[in-house]
VMD Tcl script that builds the backbone (N, CA, C; Angstrom):
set m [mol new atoms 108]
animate dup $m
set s [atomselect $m all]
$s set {name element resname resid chain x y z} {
  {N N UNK 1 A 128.883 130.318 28.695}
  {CA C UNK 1 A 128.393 131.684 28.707}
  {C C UNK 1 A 129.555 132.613 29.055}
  {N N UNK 2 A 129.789 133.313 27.966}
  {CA C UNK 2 A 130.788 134.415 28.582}
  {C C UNK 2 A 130.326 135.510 29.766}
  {N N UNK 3 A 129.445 135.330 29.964}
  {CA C UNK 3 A 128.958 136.681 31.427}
  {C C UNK 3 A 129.139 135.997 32.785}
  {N N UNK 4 A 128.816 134.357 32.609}
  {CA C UNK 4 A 128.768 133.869 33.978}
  {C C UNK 4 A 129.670 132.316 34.046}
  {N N UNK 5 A 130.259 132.228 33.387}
  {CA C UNK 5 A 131.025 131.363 33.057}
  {C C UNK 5 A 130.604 129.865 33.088}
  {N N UNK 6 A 129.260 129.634 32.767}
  {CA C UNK 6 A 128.636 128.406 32.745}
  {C C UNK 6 A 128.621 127.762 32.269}
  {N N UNK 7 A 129.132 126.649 31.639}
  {CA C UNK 7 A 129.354 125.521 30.668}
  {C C UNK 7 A 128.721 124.213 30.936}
  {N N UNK 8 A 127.908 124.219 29.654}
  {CA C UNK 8 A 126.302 122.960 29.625}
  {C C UNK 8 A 126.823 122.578 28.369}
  {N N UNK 9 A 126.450 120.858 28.617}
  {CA C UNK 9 A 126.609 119.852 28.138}
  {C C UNK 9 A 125.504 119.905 26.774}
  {N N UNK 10 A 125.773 119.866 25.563}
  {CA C UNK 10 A 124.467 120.011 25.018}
  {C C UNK 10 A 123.468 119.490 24.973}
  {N N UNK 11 A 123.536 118.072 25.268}
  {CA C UNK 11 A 122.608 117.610 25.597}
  {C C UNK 11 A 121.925 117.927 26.990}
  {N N UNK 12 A 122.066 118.435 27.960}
  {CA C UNK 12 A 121.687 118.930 28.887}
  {C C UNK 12 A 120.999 120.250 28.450}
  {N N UNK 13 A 121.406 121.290 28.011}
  {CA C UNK 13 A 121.131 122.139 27.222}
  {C C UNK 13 A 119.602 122.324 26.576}
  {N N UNK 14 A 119.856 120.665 25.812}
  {CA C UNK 14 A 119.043 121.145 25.344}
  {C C UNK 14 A 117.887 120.456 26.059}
  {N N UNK 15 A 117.672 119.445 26.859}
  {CA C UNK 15 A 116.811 118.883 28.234}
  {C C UNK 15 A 116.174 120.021 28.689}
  {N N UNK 16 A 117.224 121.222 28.835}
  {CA C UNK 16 A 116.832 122.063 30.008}
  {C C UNK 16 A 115.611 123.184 29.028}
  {N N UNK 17 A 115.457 122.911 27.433}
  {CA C UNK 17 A 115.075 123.893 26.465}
  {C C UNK 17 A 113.722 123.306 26.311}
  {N N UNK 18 A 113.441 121.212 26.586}
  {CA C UNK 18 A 112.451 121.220 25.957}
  {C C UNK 18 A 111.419 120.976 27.363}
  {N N UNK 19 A 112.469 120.885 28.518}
  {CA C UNK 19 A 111.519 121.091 29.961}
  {C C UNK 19 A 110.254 122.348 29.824}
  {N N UNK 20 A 111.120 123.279 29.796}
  {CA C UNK 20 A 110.886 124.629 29.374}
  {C C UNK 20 A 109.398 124.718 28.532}
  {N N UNK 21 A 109.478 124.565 27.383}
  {CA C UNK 21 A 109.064 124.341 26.722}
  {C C UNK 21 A 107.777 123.565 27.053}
  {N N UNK 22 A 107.890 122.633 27.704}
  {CA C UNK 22 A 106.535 121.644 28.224}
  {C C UNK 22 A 105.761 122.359 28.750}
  {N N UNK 23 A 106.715 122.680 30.519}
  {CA C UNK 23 A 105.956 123.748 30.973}
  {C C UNK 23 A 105.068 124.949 30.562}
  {N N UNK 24 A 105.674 125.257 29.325}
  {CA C UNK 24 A 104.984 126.747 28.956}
  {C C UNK 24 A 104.137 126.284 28.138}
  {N N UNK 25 A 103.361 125.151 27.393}
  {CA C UNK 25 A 102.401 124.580 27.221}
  {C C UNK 25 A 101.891 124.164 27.836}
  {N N UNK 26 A 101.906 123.161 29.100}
  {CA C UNK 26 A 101.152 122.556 30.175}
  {C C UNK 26 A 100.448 123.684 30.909}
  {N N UNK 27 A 101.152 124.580 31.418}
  {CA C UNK 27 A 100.465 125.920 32.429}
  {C C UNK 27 A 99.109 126.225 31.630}
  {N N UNK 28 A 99.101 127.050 30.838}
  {CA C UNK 28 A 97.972 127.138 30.061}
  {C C UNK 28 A 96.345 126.063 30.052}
  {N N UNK 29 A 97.154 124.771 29.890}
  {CA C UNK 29 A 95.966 123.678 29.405}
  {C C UNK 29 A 95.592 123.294 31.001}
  {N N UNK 30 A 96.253 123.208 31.773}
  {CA C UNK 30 A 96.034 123.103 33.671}
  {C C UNK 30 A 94.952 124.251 33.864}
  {N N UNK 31 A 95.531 125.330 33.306}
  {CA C UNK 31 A 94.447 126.390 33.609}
  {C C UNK 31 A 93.235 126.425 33.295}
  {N N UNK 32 A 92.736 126.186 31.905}
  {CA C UNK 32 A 91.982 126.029 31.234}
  {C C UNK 32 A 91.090 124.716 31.688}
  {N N UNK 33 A 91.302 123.549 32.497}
  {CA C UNK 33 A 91.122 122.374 32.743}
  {C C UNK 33 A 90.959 122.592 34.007}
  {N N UNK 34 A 90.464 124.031 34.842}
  {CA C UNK 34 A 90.609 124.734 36.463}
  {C C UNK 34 A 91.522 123.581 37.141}
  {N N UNK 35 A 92.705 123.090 36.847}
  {CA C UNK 35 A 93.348 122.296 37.937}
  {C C UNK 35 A 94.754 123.707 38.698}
  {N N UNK 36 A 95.142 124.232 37.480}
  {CA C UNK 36 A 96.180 125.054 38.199}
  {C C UNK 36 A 95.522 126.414 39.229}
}
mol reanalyze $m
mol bondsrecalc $m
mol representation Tube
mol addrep $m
């Protein structure tokens, strides 16, 4: 990143994209399922 000088592995990268990603599907269906 040129603003903060952070350098990720792409494969890490992209770990960190499909975590992401889970989460922002899981929240929803937790909710919906009254557990969250």
């Amino acid at each position: 990143c040129p603003f903060c000088n952070i350098v990720l592995d792409r494969d890490l990268n992209a770990s960190i994209n499909i975590k992401a990603l889970g989460q922002r599907v899981q929240a929803p269906t937790l909710a919906s399922a009254g557990v969250a």
